[in-house]
C-alpha positions as CSV (number, residue, x, y, z in Angstrom):
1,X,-18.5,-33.5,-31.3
2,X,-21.9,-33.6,-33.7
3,X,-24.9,-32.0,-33.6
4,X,-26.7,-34.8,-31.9
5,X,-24.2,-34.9,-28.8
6,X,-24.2,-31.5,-28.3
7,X,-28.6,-31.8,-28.1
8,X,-28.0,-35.0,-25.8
9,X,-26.5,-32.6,-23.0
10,X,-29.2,-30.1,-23.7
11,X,-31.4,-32.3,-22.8
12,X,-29.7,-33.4,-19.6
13,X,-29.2,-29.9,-18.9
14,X,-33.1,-29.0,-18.9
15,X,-33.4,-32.2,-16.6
16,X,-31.4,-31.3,-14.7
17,X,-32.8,-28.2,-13.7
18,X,-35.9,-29.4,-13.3
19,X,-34.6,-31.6,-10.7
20,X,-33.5,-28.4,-9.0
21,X,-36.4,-27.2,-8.4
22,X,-37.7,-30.0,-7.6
23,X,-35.4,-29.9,-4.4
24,X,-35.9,-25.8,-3.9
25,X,-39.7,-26.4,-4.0
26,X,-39.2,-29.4,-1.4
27,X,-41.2,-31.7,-3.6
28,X,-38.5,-34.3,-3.3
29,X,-37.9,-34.1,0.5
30,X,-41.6,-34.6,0.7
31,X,-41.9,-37.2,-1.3
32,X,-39.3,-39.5,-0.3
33,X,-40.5,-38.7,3.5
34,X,-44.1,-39.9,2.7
35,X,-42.7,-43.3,0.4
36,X,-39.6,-43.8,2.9
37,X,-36.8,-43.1,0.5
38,X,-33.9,-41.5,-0.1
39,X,-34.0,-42.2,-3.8
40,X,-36.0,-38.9,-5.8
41,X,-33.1,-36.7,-3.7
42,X,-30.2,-38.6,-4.3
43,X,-31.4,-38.0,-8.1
44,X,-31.8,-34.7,-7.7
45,X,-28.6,-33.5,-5.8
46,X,-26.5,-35.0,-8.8
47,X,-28.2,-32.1,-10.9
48,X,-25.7,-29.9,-9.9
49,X,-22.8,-31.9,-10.3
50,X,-23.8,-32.5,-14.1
51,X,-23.9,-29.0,-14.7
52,X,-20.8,-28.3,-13.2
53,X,-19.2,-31.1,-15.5
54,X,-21.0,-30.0,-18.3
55,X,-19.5,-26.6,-17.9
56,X,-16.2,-27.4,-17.7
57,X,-16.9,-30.5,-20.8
58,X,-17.7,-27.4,-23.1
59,X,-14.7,-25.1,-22.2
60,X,-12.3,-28.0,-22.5
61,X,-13.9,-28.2,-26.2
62,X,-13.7,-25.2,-26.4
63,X,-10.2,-24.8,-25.4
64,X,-9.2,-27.5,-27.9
65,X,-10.5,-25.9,-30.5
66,X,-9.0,-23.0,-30.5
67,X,-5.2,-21.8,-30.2
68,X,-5.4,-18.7,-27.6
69,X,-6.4,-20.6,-24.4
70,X,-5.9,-17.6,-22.5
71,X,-8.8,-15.5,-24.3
72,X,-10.9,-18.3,-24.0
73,X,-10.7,-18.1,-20.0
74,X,-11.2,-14.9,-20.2
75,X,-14.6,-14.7,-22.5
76,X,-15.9,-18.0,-19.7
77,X,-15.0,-15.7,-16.6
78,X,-16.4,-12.6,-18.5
79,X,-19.6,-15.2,-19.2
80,X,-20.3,-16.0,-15.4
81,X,-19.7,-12.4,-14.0
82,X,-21.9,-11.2,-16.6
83,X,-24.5,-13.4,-15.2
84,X,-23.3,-13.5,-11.9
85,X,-24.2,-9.2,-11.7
86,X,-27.3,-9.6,-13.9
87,X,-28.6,-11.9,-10.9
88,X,-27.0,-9.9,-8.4
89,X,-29.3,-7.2,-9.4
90,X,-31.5,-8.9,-9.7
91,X,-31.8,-10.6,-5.8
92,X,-30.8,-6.9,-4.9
93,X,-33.9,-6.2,-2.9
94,X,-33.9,-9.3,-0.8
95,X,-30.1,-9.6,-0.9
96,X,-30.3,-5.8,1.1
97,X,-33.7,-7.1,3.3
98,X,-31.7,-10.1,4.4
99,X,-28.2,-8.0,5.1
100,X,-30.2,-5.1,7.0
101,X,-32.1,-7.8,9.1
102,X,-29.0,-9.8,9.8
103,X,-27.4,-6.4,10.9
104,X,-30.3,-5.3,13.0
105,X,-30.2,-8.8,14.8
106,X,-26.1,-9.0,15.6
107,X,-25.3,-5.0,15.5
108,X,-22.8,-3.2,13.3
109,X,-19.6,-5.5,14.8
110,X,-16.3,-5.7,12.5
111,X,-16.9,-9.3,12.6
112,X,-19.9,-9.7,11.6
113,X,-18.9,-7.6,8.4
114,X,-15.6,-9.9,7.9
115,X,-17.9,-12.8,8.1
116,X,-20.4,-11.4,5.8
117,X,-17.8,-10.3,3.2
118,X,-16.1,-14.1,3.3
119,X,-19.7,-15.2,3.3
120,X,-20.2,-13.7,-0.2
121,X,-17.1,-14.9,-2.1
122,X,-17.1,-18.3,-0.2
123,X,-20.9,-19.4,-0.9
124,X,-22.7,-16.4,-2.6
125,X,-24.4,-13.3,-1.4
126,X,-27.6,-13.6,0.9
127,X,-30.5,-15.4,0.2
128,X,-29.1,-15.7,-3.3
129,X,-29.5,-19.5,-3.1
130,X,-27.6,-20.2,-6.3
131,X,-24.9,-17.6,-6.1
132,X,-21.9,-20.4,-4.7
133,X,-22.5,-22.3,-8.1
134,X,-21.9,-19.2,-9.9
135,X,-18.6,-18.9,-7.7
136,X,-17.8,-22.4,-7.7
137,X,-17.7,-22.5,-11.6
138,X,-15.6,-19.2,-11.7
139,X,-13.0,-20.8,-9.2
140,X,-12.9,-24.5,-10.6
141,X,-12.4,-22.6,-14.1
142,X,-9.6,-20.4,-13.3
143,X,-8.2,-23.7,-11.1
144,X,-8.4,-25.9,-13.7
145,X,-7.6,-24.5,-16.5
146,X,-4.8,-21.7,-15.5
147,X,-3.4,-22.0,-12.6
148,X,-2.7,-25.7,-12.6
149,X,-3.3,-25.8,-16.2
150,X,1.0,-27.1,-16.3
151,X,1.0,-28.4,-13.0
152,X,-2.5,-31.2,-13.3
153,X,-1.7,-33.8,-10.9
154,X,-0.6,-31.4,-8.1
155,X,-4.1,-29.6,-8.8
156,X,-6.3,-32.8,-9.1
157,X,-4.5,-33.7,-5.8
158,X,-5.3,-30.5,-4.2
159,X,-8.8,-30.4,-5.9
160,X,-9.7,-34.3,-4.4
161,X,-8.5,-33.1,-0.8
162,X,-10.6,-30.0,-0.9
163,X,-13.8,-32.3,-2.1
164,X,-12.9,-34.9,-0.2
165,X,-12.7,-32.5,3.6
166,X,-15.7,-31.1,2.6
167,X,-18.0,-34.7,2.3
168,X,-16.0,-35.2,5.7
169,X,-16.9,-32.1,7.5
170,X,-20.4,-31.8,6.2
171,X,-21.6,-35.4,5.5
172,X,-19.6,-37.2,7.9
173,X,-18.5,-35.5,10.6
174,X,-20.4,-32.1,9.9
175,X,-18.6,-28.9,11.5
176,X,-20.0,-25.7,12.6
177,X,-18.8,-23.2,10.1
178,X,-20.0,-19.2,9.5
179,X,-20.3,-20.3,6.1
180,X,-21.7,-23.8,4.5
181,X,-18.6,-25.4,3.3
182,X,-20.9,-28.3,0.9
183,X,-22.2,-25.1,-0.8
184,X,-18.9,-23.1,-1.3
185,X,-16.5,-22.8,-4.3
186,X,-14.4,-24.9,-3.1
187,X,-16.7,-27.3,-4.4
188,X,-15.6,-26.3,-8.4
189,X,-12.6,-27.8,-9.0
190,X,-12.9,-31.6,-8.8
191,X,-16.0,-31.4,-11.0
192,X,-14.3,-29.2,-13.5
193,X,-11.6,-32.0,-14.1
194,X,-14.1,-35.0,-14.3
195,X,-15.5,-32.6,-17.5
196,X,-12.1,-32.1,-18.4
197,X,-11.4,-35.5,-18.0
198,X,-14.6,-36.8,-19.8
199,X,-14.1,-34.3,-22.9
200,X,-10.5,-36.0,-23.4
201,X,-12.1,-39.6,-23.2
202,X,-14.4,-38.3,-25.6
203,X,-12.0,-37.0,-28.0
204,X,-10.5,-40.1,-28.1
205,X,-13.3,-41.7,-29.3
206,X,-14.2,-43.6,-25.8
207,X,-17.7,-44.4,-26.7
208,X,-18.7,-47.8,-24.2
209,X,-21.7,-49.4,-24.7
210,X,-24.9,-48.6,-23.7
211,X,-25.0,-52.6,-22.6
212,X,-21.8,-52.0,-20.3
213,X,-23.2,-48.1,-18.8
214,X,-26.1,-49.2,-17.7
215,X,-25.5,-51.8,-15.4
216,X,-22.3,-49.7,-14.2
217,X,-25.0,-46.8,-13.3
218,X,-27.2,-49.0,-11.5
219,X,-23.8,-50.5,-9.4
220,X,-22.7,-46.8,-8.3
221,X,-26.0,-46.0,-8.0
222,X,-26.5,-48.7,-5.2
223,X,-23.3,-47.3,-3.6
224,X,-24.7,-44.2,-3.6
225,X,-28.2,-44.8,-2.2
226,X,-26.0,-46.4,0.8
227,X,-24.2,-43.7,1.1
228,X,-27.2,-41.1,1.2
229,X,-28.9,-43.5,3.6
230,X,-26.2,-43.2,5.6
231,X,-25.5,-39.9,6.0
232,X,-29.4,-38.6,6.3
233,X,-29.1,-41.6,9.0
234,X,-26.4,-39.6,10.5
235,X,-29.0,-36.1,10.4
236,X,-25.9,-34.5,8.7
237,X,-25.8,-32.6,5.1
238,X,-25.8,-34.9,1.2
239,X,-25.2,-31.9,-1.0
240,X,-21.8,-33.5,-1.6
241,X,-21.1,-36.9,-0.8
242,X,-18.0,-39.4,-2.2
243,X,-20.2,-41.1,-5.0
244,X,-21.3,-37.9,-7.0
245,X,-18.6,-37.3,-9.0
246,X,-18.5,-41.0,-9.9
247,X,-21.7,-41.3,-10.8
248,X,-22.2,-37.4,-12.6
249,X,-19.5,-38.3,-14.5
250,X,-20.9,-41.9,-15.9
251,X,-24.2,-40.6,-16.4
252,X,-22.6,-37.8,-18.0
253,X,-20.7,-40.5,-20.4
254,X,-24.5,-41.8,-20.9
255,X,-26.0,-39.4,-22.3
256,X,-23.2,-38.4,-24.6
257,X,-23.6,-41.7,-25.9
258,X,-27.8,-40.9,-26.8
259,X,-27.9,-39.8,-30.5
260,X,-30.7,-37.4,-30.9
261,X,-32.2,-34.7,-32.8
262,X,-33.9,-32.3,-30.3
263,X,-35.6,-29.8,-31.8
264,X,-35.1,-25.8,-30.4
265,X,-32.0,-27.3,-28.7
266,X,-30.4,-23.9,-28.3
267,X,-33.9,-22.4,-27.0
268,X,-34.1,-25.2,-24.3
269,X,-29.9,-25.0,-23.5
270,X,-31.1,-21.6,-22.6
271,X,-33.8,-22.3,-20.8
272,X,-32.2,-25.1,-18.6
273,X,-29.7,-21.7,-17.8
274,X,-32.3,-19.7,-17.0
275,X,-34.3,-22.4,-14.6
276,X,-31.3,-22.5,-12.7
277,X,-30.7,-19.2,-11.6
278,X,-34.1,-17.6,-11.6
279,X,-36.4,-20.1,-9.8
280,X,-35.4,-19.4,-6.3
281,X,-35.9,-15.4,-7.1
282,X,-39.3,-16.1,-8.3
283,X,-40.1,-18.9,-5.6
284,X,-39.3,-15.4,-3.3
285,X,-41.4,-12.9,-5.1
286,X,-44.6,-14.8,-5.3
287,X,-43.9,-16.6,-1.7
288,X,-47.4,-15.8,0.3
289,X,-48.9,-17.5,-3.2
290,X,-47.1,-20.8,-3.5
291,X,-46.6,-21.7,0.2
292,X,-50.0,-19.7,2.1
293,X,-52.3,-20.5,-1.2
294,X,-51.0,-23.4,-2.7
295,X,-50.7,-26.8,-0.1
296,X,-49.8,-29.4,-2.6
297,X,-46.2,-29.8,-3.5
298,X,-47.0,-31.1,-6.6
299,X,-49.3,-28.5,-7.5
300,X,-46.3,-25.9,-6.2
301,X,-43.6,-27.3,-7.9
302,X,-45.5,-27.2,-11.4
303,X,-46.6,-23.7,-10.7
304,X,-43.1,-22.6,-10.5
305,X,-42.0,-24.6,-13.2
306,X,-44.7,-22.5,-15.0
307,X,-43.7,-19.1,-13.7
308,X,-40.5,-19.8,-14.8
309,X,-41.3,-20.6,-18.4
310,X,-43.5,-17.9,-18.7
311,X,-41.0,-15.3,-17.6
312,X,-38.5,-16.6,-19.6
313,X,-40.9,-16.3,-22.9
314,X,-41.3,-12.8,-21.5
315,X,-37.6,-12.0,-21.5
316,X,-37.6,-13.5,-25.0
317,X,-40.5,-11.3,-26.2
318,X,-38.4,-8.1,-24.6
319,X,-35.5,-8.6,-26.3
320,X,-37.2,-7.1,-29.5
321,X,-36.5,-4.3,-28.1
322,X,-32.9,-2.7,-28.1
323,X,-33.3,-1.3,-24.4
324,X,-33.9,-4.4,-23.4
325,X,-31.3,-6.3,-24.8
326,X,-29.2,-6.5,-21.7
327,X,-32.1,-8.7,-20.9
328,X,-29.6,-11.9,-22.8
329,X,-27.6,-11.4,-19.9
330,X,-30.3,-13.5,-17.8
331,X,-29.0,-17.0,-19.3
């Protein structure tokens, strides 16, 4: 893959997490409730699905570019726990708030600590809002590509049932669960082989036309703004719904097929990393200022984009110095 693929999905990336924040900051929930439309959120929730797929796109190129398949597992896993316990540490105070309230509330019962533990692994710690994506892409890794690595249609089968009962049980016919089953890492797998899928397409140089993706976007993309109609209809949850894969993955095949040179690419690949995983802590720390001070979403939503940036130069500006080099570990 060239240079100028690899910046198209950087750029899709930083898109992408804009998009997140965009739903995080509720922008998009309250625009689409003022305009009567569902179709700035269904935009948005395929953010996370792209990521996914890009994630597993780049270890499948990864993995096919180098012999010892195994070590390269390892290093990806190594990857997210590294960022996984950075963030941790990082969420630590509210993570403890939130665990010490919840406690206070229900009482030191076993069950409640059985719950809280399967919480965690199932769709990340505490107010950590981002933590199941972290566990999601651990699982759909290891899924993907080792245990089922000799044994792929058994695990895409097993990989489209889990998807495909958790759009039933939270979209359709939601169920009361102690833990949010459209946010768990459950979740991982089935995106992880339409990037595994997509990178073999693309290494057999399946490049459609731009004439042909287009108006194949704009058909699933009908389908899908039924489907989100539907379900919001229904008052139930659209984190995951039937189309997303679908559509991830073609838009996904769209923007590998944009050739550009984007300057900084690696700076904003980064960045996009960094959005993603420390918005929701910031959103926290300055609360009483973006929801008591601030009353515009608009306004919100830019300020956070800001605060984000400008931390994020800040981590770059500490990394000059060698005690603060663990601060890398942030993206």
């Amino acid at each position: 893959m060239n240079k100028t693929n690899i910046d198209s999905l950087d750029l899709m990336k930083i898109m992408a997490s804009f998009l997140v924040v965009g739903i995080h900051s509720e922008l998009f929930l309250t625009l689409d409730s003022k305009f009567h439309l569902q179709l700035l959120m269904l935009i948005a929730r395929l953010a996370v699905p792209l990521f996914f797929i890009s994630s597993s796109f780049f270890l499948a190129r990864h993995l096919y570019l180098h012999k010892d398949s195994d070590f390269a597992i390892f290093n990806y896993v190594k990857r997210i726990l590294q960022l996984y316990l950075f963030w941790l540490v990082g969420y630590g105070y509210f993570i403890i708030k939130a665990t010490l309230d919840s406690i206070k509330m229900n009482g030191w019962l076993l069950q409640n600590l059985v719950k809280g533990i399967l919480c965690f692994f199932l769709s990340g710690p505490r107010t950590m809002l981002l933590g199941w994506y972290l566990n999601a892409s651990l699982f759909g890794a290891v899924f993907v590509y080792y245990w089922f690595r000799k044994k792929k249609f058994l695990g895409i089968v097993l990989a489209s049932l889990m998807f495909i009962l958790i759009v039933i049980f939270s979209a359709y016919v939601p169920l009361r669960s102690f833990f949010q089953i459209q946010t768990s890492f459950f979740v991982g797998p089935l995106y992880f082989y339409v990037g595994e899928l997509l990178f073999w397409l693309y290494r057999h140089n399946f490049h459609p036309k731009l004439t042909l993706l287009v108006p194949v976007v704009f058909i699933i993309g009908l389908i899908a703004y039924y489907e989100i109609t539907v379900v919001n209809a229904l008052k139930a949850n659209s984190d995951q719904l039937f189309s997303y894969p679908i559509l991830a993955g073609i838009l996904f095949i769209l923007f590998l097929n944009i050739r550009i040179n984007l300057p900084h690419a690696r700076w904003l690949r980064n960045l996009a990393t960094y959005m993603y995983l420390s918005h929701y802590l910031l959103m926290k720390i300055f609360y009483n200022f973006l929801y008591f001070q601030i009353h515009d979403v608009i306004t919100r939503y830019l300020v956070i984009i800001f605060l984000v940036i400008l931390s994020y130069l800040l981590i770059l500006w500490l990394q000059r110095y060698r005690w603060t080099h663990i601060l890398i570990k942030a993206y």
